[in-house]
C-alpha positions in Angstrom: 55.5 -92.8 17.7 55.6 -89.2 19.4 56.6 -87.8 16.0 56.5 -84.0 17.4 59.1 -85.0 20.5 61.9 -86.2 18.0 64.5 -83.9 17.2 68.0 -84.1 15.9 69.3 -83.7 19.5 66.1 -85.8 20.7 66.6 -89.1 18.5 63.5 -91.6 17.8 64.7 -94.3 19.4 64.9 -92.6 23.0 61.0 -91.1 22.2 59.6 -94.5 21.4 61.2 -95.8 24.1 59.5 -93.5 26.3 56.4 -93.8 24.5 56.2 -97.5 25.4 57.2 -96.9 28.9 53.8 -94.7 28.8 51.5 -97.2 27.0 53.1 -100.0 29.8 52.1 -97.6 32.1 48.2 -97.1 30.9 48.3 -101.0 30.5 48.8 -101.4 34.5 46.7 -98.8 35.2 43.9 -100.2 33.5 44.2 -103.9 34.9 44.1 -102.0 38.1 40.9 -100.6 37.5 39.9 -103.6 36.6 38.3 -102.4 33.7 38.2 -104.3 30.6 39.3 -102.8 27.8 40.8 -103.3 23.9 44.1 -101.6 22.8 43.5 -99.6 19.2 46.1 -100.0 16.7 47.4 -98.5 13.7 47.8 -99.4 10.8 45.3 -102.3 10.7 47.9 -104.7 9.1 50.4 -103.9 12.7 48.6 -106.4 14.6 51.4 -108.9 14.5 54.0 -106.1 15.6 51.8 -105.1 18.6 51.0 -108.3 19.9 55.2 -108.9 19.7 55.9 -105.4 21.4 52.5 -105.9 24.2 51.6 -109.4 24.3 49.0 -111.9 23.2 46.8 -111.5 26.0 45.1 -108.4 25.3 41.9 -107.7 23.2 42.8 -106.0 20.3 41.0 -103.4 17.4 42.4 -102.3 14.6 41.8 -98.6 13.7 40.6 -97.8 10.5 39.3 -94.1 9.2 40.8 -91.2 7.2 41.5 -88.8 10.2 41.5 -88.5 14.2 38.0 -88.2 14.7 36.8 -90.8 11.9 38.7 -93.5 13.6 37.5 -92.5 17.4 34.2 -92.5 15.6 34.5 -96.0 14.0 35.9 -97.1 17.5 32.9 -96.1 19.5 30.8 -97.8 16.8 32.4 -101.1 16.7 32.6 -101.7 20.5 29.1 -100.7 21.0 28.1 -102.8 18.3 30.0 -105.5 19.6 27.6 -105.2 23.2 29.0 -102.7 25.6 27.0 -99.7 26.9 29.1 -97.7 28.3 32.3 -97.0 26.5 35.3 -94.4 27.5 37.9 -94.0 24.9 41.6 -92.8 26.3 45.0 -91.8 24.8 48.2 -93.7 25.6 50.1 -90.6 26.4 48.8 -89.3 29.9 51.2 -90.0 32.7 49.8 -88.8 35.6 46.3 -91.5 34.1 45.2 -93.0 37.1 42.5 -95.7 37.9 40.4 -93.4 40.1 40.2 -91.2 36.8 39.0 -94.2 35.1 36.6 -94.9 38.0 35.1 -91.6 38.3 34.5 -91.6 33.7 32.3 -94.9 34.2 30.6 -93.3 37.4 29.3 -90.3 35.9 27.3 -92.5 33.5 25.0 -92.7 36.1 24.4 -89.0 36.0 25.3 -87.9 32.7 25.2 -88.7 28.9 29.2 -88.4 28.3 32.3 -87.4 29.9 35.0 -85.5 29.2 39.0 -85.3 30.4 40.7 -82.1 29.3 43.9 -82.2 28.8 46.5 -78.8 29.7 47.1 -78.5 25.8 43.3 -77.7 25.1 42.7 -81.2 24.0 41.1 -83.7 26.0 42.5 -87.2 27.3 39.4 -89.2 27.6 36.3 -89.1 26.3 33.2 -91.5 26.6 29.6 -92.1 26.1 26.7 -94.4 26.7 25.8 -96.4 24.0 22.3 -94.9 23.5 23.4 -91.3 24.3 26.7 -91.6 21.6 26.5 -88.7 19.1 29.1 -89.9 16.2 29.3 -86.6 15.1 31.0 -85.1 17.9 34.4 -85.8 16.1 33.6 -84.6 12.9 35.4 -81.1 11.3 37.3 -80.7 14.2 40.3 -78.9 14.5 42.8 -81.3 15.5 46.1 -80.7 17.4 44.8 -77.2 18.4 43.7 -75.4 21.6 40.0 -75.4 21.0 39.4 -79.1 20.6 37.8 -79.5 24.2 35.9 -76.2 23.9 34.6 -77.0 20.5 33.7 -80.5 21.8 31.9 -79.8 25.1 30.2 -77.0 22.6 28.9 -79.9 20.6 27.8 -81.7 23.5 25.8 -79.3 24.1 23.8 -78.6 21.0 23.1 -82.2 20.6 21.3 -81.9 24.1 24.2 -84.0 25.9 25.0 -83.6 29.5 28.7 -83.7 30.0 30.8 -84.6 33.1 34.1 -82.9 32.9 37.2 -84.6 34.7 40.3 -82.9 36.5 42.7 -81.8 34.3 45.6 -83.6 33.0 48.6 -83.3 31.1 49.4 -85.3 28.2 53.1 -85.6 26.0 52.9 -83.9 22.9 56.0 -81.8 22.6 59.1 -80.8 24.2 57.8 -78.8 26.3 55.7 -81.0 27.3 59.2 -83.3 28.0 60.4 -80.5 30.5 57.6 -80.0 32.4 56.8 -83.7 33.2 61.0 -83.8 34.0 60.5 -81.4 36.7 57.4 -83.0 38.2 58.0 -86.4 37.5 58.3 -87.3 41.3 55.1 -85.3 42.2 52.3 -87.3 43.2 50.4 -89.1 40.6 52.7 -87.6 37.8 53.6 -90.3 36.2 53.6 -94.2 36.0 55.9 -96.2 37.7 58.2 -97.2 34.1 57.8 -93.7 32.9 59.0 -92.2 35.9 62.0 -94.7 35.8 62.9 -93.9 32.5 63.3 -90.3 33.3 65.3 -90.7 36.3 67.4 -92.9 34.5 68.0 -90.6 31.3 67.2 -87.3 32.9 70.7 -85.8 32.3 70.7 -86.8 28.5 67.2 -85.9 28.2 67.8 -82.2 30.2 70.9 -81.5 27.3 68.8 -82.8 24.5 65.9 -80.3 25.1 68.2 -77.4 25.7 69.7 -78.3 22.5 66.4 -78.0 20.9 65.2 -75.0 22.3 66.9 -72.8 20.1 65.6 -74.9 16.9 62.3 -74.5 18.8 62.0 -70.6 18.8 62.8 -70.0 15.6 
C-alpha cells in the first residue's frame, strides 16, 4: 500500500488499486523478459492473501527483517543460497519498468560486479549483484526515503572495490507529486504499463481534482 499517496481527498482504495495495476504491470513485464523471478511479500504470514490477489502460479518469498535494507539483504541471501548467481532485485512501483531495462541489469554482469537503477527521487529502482561479488552490507545504516540513497550506495560500491553499472533513470510513485507528473506523461513512450496507463485514463478527472485538493494540505 502506497501509504504516502493516500490523502483525505486521495482515498486508499483508489491508491491500492493503482498500486496493483503497477505490480500487474511489472508481472507482464517480467514474463516478457522471460526472466524468472520470485515476488517478495510482506508480512510473511500474507502468503495466502497474495497468492488470492496474484495467483498460484508464481514463486513466492516471504520478507522477513527489521527495516528496508535488512530485508533486501536477507532477499539476496536466500535466493543465492537457494542456487542463483546472478540476482537483480526491483520495486513494484516503476511504471515506465521495461524488459530491455531488465535485459541490459543481467548484461552488465558480464562486465561489472553490480548494477544500479536510479530512480528521479534519489533512490534507486533496481539493484543487483553476482552471487560471489554481493556485499550484504551495502544496505546497512542507510538513510531510507531520502535523496542520498543512490549516492550513498554507489559510494559504498565503491569502497568495497565493486564496479557498478548504472541504468537510465527512472521514475518511481512515491507521492503526489509523483501522481501528477506520471498524469501528464502517462501517454509518453515507455511511461507506463499498459493497466496503469488504463487506470489513469479512466480516472484522470477524479484523480486531477483529488491532487489539487491536496495540494494545499501539501504545502503547509
Amino acid at each position: 500500500m502506497k501509504s504516502r499517496l493516500a490523502h483525505d481527498d486521495l482515498d486508499g482504495n483508489t491508491v491500492l488499486r493503482l498500486y496493483e495495476c503497477m505490480v500487474l504491470d511489472t508481472i507482464d513485464v517480467l514474463n516478457r523478459a522471460a526472466t524468472p523471478f520470485r515476488i517478495c511479500f510482506d508480512p510473511p504470514d500474507a502468503i495466502d492473501l497474495v497468492q488470492k490477489w496474484l495467483g498460484r502460479g508464481h514463486s513466492y518469498l516471504p520478507q522477513f527483517g527489521g527495516d528496508l535494507g535488512e530485508r533486501m539483504e536477507q532477499a539476496f541471501l536466500r535466493v543465492f543460497a537457494d542456487g542463483m548467481t546472478d540476482v537483480v532485485l526491483i520495486g513494484s512501483d516503476i511504471p515506465g519498468l521495461t524488459e530491455n531495462l531488465i535485459a541490459e541489469a543481467f548484461r552488465s554482469f558480464a562486465t561489472h560486479d553490480a548494477v544500479l537503477g536510479p530512480a528521479e527521487d534519489g533512490g534507486y529502482y533496481l539493484v543487483g549483484f553476482k552471487k560471489s561479488t554481493f556485499v550484504p552490507g551495502i544496505f546497512r545504516h542507510m538513510p531510507w526515503s531520502t535523496d542520498v540513497v543512490f549516492r550513498k550506495t554507489v559510494e559504498c560500491m565503491r569502497r568495497a572495490s565493486r564496479s557498478v553499472h548504472v541504468l537510465p533513470l527512472c521514475a518511481d510513485l512515491d507521492t503526489q507529486e509523483d501522481l501528477r507528473k506520471l498524469l501528464v506523461t502517462r501517454n509518453e513512450r515507455a511511461s507506463a504499463g499498459a493497466r496503469t496507463r488504463r487506470f489513469l485514463d479512466q480516472y484522470a478527472s477524479s484523480l486531477e481534482r483529488a491532487l489539487t485538493k491536496a495540494l494545499p494540505h501539501q504545502l503547509r
